[in-house]
VONUTI-26211 format. One record per residue (C-alpha): x, y, z. Coordinates in steps of 0.05 Angstrom, whole numbers, padded with zeros to 5 digits, always signed. Example, Ala and Ser with C-alpha at 12.3 -4.5 7.8 and 13.67 -1.06 7.14 Angstrom:
+00246-00090+00156+00273-00021+00143
//
This chain:
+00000+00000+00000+00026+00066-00023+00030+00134+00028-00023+00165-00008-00072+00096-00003-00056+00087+00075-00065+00162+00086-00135+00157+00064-00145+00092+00083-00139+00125+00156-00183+00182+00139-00241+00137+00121-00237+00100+00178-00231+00157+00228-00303+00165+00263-00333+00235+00232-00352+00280+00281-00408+00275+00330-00489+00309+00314-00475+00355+00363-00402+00370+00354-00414+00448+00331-00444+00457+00397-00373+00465+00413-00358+00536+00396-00397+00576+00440-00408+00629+00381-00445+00582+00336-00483+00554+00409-00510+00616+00423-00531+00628+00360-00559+00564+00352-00599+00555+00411-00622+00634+00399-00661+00609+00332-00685+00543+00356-00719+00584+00403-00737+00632+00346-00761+00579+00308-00819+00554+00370-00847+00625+00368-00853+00620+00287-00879+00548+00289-00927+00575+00344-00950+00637+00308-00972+00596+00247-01007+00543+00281-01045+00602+00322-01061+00636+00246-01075+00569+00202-01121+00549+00260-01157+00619+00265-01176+00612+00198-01209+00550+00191-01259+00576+00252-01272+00642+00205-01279+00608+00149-01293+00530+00128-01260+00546+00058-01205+00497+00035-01179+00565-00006-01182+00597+00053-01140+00558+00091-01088+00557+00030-01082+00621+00025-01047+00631+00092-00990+00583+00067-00989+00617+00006-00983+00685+00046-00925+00651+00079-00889+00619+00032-00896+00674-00025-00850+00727-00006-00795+00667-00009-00808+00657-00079-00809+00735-00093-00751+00766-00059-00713+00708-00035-00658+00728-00092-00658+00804-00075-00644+00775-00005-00584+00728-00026-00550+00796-00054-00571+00837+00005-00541+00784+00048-00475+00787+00009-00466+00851+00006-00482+00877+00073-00461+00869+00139-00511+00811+00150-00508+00815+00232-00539+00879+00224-00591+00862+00175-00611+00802+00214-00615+00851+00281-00662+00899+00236-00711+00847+00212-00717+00811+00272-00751+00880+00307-00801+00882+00230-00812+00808+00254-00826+00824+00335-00878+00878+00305-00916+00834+00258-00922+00792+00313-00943+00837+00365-01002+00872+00314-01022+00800+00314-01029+00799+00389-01067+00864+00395-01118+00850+00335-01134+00769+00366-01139+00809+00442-01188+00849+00414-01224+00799+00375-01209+00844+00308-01179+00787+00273-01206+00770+00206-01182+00728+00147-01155+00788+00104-01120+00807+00160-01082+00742+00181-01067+00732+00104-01039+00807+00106-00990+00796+00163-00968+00728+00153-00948+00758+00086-00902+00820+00125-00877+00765+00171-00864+00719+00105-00832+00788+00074-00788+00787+00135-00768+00719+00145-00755+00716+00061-00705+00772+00075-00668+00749+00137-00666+00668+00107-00608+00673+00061-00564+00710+00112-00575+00664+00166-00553+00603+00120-00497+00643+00093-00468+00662+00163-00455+00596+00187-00381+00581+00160-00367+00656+00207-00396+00612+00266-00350+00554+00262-00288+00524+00236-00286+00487+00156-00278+00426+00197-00355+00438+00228-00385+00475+00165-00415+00410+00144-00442+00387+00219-00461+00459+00223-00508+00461+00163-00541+00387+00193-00549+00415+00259-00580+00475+00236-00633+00433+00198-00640+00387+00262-00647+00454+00304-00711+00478+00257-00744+00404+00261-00733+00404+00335-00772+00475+00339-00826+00445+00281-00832+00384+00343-00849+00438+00397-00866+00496+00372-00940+00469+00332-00950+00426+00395-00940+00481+00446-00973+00535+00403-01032+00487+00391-01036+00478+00466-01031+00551+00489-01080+00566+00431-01137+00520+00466-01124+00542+00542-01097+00615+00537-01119+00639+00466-01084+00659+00393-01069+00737+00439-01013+00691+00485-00984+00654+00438-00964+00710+00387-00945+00750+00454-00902+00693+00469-00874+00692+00392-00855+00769+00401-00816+00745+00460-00770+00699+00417-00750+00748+00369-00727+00795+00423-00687+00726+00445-00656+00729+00381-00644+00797+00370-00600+00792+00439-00560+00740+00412-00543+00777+00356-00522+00837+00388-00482+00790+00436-00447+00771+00370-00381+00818+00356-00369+00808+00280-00317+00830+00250-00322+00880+00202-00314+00852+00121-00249+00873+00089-00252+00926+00045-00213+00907-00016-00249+00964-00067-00291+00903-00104-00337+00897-00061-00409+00903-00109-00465+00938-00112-00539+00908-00116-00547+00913-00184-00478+00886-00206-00483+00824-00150-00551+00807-00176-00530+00797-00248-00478+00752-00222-00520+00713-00189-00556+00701-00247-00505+00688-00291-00480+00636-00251-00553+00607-00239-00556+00610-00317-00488+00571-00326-00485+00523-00272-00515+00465-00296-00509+00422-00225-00552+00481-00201-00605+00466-00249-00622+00396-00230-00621+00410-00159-00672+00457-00180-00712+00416-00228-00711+00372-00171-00738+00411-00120-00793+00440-00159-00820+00370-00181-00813+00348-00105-00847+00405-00082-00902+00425-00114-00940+00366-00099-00907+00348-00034-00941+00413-00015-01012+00385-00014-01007+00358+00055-00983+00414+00091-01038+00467+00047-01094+00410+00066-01065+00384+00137-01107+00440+00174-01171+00412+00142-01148+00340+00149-01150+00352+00223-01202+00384+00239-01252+00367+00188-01241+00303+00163-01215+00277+00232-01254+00323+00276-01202+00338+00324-01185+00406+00360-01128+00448+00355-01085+00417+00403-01097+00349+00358-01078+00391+00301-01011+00424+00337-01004+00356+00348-00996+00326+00285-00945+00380+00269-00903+00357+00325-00909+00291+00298-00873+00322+00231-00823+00349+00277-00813+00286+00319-00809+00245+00254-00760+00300+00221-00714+00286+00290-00715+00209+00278-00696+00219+00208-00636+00265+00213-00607+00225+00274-00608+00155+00219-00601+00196+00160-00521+00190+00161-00526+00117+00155-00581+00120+00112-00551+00152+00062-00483+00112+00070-00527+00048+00050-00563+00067-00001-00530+00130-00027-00553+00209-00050-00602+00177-00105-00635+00120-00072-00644+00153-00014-00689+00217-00052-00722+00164-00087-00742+00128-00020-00759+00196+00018-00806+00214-00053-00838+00148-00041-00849+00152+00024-00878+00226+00021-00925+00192-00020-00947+00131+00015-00958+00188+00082-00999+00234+00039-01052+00176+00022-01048+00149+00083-01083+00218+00116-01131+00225+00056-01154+00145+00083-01164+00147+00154-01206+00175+00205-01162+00154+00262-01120+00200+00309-01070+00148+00322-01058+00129+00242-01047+00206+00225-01001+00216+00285-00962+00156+00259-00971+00183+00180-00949+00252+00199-00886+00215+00237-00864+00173+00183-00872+00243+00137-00823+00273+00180-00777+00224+00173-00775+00227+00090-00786+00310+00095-00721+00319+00132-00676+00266+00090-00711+00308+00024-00693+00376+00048-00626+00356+00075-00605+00324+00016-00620+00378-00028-00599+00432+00017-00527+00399+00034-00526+00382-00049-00533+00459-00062-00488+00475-00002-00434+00433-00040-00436+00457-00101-00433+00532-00081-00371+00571-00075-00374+00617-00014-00368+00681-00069-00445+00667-00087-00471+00627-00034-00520+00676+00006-00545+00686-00074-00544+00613-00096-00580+00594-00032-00632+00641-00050-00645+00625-00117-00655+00556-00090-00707+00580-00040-00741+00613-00094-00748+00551-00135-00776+00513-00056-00819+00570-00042-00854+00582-00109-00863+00504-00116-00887+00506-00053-00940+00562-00058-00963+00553-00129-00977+00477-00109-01012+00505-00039-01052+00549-00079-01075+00491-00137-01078+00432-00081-01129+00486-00047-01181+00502-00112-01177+00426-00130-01190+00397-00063-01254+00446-00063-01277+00416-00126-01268+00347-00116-01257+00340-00045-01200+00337+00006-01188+00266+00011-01189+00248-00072-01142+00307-00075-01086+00280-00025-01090+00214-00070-01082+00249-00129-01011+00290-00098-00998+00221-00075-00999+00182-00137-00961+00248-00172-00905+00239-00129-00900+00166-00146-00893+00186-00219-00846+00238-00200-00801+00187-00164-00794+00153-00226-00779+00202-00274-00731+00239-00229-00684+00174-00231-00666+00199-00303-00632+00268-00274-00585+00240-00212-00569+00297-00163-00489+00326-00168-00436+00285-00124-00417+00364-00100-00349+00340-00087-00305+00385-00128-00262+00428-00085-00287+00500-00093-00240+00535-00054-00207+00600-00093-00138+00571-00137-00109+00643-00136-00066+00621-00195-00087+00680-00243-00027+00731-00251-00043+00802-00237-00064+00831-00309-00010+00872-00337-00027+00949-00335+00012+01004-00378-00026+01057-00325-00078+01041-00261-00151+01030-00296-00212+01046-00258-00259+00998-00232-00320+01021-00269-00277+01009-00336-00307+00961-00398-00330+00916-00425-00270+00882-00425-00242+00824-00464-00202+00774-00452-00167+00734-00500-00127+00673-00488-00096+00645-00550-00063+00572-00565-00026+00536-00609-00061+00464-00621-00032+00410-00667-00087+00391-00713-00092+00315-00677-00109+00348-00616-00163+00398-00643-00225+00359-00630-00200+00345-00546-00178+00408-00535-00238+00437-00557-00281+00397-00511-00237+00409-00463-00254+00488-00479-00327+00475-00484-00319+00443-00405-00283+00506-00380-00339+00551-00416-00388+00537-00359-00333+00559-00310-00323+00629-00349-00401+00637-00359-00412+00629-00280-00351+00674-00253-00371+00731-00292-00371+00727-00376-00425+00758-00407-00404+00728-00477-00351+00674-00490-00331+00640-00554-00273+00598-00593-00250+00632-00655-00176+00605-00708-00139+00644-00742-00154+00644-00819-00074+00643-00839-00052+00598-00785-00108+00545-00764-00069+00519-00703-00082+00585-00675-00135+00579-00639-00164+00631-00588-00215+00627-00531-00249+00692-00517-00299+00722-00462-00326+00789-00443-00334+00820-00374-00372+00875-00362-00326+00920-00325-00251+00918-00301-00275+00907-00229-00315+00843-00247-00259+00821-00274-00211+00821-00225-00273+00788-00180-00264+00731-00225-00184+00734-00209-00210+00714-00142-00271+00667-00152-00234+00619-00208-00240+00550-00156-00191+00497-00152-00238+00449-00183-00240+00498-00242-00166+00508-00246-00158+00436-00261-00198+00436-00313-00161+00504-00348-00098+00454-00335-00132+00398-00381-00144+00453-00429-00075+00484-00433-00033+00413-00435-00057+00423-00510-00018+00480-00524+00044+00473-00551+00106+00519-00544+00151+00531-00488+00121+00593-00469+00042+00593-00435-00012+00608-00473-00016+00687-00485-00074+00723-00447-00093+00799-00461-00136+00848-00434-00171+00894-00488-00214+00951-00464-00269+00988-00485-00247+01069-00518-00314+01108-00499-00309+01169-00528-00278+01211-00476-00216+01169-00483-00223+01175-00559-00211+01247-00560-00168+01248-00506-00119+01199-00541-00132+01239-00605-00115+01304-00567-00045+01271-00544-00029+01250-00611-00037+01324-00630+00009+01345-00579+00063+01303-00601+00056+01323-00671+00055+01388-00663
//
């Protein structure tokens, strides 16, 4: 056995860290344990509101509606977010929306005390509190590798998804509990509580201030990057197709689940808070086996099971009448929900270099939340035309089908290393250049021997995606007419500051495939790369007005 083979021969069998090994670093612990308890008041708020409605109003719409409310703003600002969060100082922003948050809630509190409530109302605020938790999501995912070592990132993320399941087990039981014996005015009192909980953590919290290096972007300029690289990276796109198919008709139980319990199963709201517990206990179970879950049957298997299972738990409530069968349904849901959303969610993690994450992050939660309230919304209408119970089947037997077609598009392996190469030289400058500067072009050009044409240019066509996502706005291959062996790659960038951003963003993972590209290129000397820049007119007259000078 070589070095190399018994070095990672020891690596794999070295235990991996314990579930609860972040807790550690008594940053990320406060922090942590600040938005668990966040997350009770939240859970508690929208059991209070979901239940409220169904006692205005017997409408399946109706009851929609307020998951719409909720989920909505994800799908609409979620990518505004991502840039907000990447651009400012996100321990601030987070401070600022939880007091937006603490007010929703405590206008919530006065209007049920005063028995003012009314469905516009409650679909009105949970919309401002969906506003504000769509805003503050992708900056508190993205501030997690500031809480804790690279070592923990990874045990981080989990426990962060275990922390919200653990508040989903609490927080609907203990809000459905407090709704029946002190009324909806206590528990969103209680929710405003929580977010003054958090707020204190995060003042607790002494972040550093981000380095200044002169790049940082502006909103405009950071959300066309994110979108270029959401356009280019094609690992991002079938997470996404993924999680839309998933989804949008995994959402029928949690649009319907309200009605489930109290009209098809006739039980009260502390039944109902309950069976969301249930979810939460089941989400629990699953996360604690999901590690050795997924090490038997692997990333693809294992979505395929958790789709199938979502499925079998969805017709399962639409066919019973029994307490006990829909506490065990919802359970086993929880279960399949967590190993769902922490595959994806780690997948995305993965594939994400830290440059775009908070934007990357959000795109994704677009794609989650729109899924998930355009299928609330539908599953709503159809379940008032042909019932509640033939409607759960029908989500059922869709995700069944969606199982199976999904096999076709396996999820990324995410194991490229994405850290930043740094192996770009500084581009040559014959004076300083200002940031706002371009377009500019880059040109790289090669010499290829005519037998290696046809793998070099694949090899190109590989690196393409890499350009496309760090910044190009055009790229393309062009040979010169007099001497077809040379061959030059080309790209634009839209200003002399985005390209020096891509100086730093170029990823290890990417530099080895530039490496394949350039092992083509023949000569002793590396392949020759120039800047050209834009002459506005200014510069045009200004050049013309030396030229003068010197001739004169």
């Amino acid at each position: 056995m070589t070095e190399t083979s018994t070095r990672i021969a020891g690596a794999s069998a070295s235990p991996p860290p314990g579930t609860f090994a972040p807790l550690r670093h008594r940053l990320f612990a406060v922090i942590w344990t600040a938005t668990v308890l966040g997350n009770i008041g939240t859970f508690m708020r929208d059991v209070s509101s979901a239940w409220l409605v169904t006692g205005i109003s017997a409408s399946p719409a109706s009851v929609a509606m307020i998951q719409v409310a909720g989920t909505l703003p994800f799908f609409l600002l979620a990518i505004p977010a991502g840039v907000l969060s990447d651009i400012l100082d996100r321990r601030r922003l987070l401070i600022v929306l939880q007091i937006v948050l603490g007010s929703v809630s405590s206008l919530l509190a006065i209007l049920a005390w005063t028995g003012a409530v009314s469905v516009e109302s409650l679909v009105v605020l949970t919309f401002l509190g969906g506003v504000g938790a769509a805003l503050a999501t992708p900056a508190w995912q993205a501030i997690t590798p500031e809480l804790v070592p690279r070592s923990d990132l990874k045990g981080a993320v989990a426990l962060n998804s275990l922390g919200i399941n653990i508040a989903r087990s609490i927080g609907p039981a203990l809000g459905g509990f407090l709704l029946a014996f002190a009324g909806a005015a206590a528990v969103y009192g209680l929710d405003v509580l929580t977010y003054v909980l958090v707020a204190g953590a995060l003042l607790w919290w002494r972040r550093e201030a981000d380095a200044d290096d002169g790049l940082r972007e502006n909103f405009g300029g950071a959300l066309r990057a994110g979108l270029r690289y959401a356009r280019a990276s094609r690992d991002l796109h079938r997470i996404l197709w993924r999680a839309v198919l998933f989804f949008a008709f995994a959402s029928a139980v949690w649009a319907l689940l309200p009605i489930v319990a109290r009209q098809e199963i006739g039980g009260g709201p502390g039944f109902y808070g309950l069976l969301l517990g249930s979810v939460g206990a089941g989400a629990i179970a699953g996360a604690i086996l999901l590690p050795r879950t997924r090490a038997r049957l692997g990333q693809d298997r294992l979505v395929l099971a958790a789709t199938l299972v979502t499925a079998g738990s969805t017709a399962l409530l639409a066919l019973t009448n029994s307490e006990i069968v829909a506490i065990i349904a919802t359970f086993v849901l929880g279960t399949s929900w967590i190993a769902m959303l922490t595959t994806l969610n780690s997948t995305m993690q993965a594939i994400l270099p830290n440059w775009i994450r908070g934007r990357g992050l959000a795109i994704y939660l677009t794609a989650f939340n729109g899924a998930m309230a355009a299928g609330s919304l539908g599953w709503g209408f159809l379940a008032q035309e042909i019932g509640t119970d033939a409607t759960l089947i029908a989500a059922g037997l869709s995700l069944v089908v969606v199982a199976v077609l999904a096999r076709r598009a396996p999820l990324p392996t995410g194991d490229g290393d994405l850290t930043p190469s740094l192996h770009w030289p500084e581009p040559a400058m014959a004076e300083p250049i200002s940031h706002d500067r371009g377009p500019v072009m880059v040109m790289v050009t090669y010499r290829i021997l005519p037998a290696d044409r046809a793998a070099f240019l694949a090899a190109l066509e590989r690196l393409s995606e890499e350009r496309w996502r760090d910044g190009a706005s055009s790229w393309g291959i062009s040979e010169d007419a007099a001497d077809p062996e040379r061959i030059v790659e080309w790209f634009f960038v839209e200003s002399w500051a985005e390209h020096l951003r891509q100086h730093k963003r170029i990823s290890k993972a990417d530099a080895d495939i530039q490496a394949e590209a350039r092992r083509f290129h023949q000569g002793a000397a590396p392949p020759l790369v120039q800047h050209l820049l834009a002459v506005d007119k200014p510069r045009r007259q200004q050049l013309q007005n030396k030229q003068k000078d010197s001739t004169s």
